[in-house]
C-alpha positions in Angstrom: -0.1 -12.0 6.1 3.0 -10.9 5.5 4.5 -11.2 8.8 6.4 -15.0 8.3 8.8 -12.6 5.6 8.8 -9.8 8.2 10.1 -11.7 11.1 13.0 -12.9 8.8 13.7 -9.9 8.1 13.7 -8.6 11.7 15.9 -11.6 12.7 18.6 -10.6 9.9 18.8 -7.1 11.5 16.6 -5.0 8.6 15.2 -1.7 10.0 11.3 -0.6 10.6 11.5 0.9 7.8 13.4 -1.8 5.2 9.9 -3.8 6.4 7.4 -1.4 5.5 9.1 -0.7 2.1 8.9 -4.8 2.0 5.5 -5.0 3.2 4.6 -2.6 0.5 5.2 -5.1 -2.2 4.3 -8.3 -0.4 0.7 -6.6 -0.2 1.1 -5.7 -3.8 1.2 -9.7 -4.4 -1.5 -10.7 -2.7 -3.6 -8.1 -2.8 -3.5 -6.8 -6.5 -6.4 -5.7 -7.2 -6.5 -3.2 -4.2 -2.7 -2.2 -4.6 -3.6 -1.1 -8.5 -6.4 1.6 -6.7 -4.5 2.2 -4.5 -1.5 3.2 -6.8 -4.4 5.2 -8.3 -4.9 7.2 -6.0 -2.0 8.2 -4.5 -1.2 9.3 -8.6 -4.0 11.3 -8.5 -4.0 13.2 -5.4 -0.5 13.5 -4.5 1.0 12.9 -8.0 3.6 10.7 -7.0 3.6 6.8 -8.7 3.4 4.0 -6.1 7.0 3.3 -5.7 7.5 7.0 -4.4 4.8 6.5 -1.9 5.8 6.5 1.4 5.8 3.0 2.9 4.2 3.8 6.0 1.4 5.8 4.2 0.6 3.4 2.1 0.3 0.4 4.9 -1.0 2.5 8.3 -3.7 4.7 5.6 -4.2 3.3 2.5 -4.0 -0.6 3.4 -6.4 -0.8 6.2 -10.1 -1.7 5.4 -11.6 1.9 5.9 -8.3 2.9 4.3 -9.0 1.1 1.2 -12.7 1.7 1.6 -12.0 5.7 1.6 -9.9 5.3 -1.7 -12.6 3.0 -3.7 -15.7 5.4 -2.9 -12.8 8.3 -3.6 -11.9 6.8 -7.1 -15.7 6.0 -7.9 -16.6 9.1 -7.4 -13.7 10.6 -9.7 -15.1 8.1 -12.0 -11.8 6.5 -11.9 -13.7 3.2 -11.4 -16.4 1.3 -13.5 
């Protein structure tokens, strides 16, 4: 998904992790919806607001499919979610 902006980005010299700071956003835009729990979450477990998160967290644990399954049944069951 977001790898056309990636490979720019790796062919104008930006580092690993100038493209998972991008790749944070990019997946904010297309997947809203899941960024907003997401953003949730990482607020209420590690108190810290989605811009603070750490890149890679958020892409290698959070943005996966069982990542993002773990924090929907997670926020659910905090009643965080109707």
């Amino acid at each position: 998904m977001a790898i056309g902006p990636l490979e720019l980005m790796a062919s104008r010299g930006a580092t690993t992790d100038q493209m998972f700071e991008a790749a944070k956003y990019i997946h904010a835009i297309w997947f809203p919806q899941q960024t907003l729990e997401i953003a949730i979450y990482i607020q209420t477990n590690d108190w810290v607001d989605f811009a603070a998160a750490h890149p890679r967290d958020v892409g290698e644990s959070l943005s996966s499919a069982s990542g993002f399954n773990a924090v929907h049944e997670a926020l659910l069951e905090d009643g965080l979610l109707k």
